[in-house]
C-alpha positions as MATLAB code, in Angstrom:
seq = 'XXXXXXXXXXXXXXXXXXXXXXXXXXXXXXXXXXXXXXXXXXXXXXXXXXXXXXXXXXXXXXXXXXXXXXXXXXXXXXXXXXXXXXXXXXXXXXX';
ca = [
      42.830   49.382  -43.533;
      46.058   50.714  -43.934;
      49.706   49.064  -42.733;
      49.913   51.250  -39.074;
      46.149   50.679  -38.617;
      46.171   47.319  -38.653;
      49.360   47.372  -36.436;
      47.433   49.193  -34.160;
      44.404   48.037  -34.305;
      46.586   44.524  -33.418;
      48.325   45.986  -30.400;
      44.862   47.549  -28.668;
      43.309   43.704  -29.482;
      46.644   41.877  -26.832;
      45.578   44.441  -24.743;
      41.947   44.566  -24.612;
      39.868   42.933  -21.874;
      37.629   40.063  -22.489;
      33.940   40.619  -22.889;
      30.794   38.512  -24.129;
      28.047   39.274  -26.364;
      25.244   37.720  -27.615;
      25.716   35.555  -31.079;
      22.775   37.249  -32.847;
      23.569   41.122  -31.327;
      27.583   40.069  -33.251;
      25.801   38.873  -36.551;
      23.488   41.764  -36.230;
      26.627   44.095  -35.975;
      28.397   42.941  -38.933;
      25.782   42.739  -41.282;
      27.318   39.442  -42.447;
      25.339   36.358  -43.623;
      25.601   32.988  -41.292;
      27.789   30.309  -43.327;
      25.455   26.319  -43.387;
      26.674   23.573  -42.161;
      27.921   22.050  -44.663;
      31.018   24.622  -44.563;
      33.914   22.583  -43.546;
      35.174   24.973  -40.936;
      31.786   25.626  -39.355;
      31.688   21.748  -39.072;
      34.580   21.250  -37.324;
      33.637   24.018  -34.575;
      30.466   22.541  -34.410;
      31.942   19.023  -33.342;
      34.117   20.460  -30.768;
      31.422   22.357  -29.398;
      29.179   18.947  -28.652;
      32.655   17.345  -27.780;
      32.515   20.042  -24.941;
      35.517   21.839  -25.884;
      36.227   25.529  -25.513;
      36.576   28.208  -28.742;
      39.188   30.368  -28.796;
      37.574   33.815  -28.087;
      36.257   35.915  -31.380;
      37.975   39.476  -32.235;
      36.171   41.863  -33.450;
      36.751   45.590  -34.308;
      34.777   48.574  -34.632;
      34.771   50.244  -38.222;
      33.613   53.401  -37.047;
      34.216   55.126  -40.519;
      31.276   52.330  -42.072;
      29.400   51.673  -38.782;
      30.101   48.389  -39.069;
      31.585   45.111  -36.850;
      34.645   43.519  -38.342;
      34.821   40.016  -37.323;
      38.489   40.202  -37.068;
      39.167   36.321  -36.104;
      36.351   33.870  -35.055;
      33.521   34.174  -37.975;
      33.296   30.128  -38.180;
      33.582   29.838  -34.822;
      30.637   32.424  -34.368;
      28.343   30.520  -37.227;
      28.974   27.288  -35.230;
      27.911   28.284  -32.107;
      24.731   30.242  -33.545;
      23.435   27.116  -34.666;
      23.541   25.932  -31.441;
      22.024   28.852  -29.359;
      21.494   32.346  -31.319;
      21.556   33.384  -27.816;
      25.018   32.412  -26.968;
      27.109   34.408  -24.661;
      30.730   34.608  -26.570;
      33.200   35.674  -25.632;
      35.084   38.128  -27.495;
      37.745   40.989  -27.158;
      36.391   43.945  -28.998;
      38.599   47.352  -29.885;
];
């Protein structure tokens, strides 16, 4: 992505309104593999999601040029809670 697509794509993400999909419909969407649990990251999430604590929201954008989901922000965060529940409502703002 170029310099003023990315700027963009960054000022229509502060501005979109916050959704929720389901964990397996986002991994489905970006074709990307699920990281194990013995990544570092995907360990920590997974602690503060037993602790009870809230994730910051994922951000994802639509690569409509390679049909395909960016995971913009939030892909440990997303492997972490898939463990839990593939079904997993998350939320997520989406451009």
């Amino acid at each position: 992505m170029d310099q003023p697509s990315a700027k963009n794509a960054v000022e229509a993400m502060k501005n979109a309104k916050m959704t929720v999909f389901a964990a397996k419909d986002i991994f489905r969407a970006s074709e990307l593999s699920l990281l194990g649990v013995s990544n570092s990251h995907v360990d920590k999430d997974r602690a503060e999601i037993a602790r009870d604590e809230k994730l910051s929201p994922l951000l994802l954008y639509r690569d409509k040029a390679n049909g395909k989901l960016i995971i913009a922000d939030g892909y440990h965060r997303l492997c972490a809670v898939y463990k839990f529940d593939e079904d997993a409502m998350i939320p997520c703002k989406i451009v």
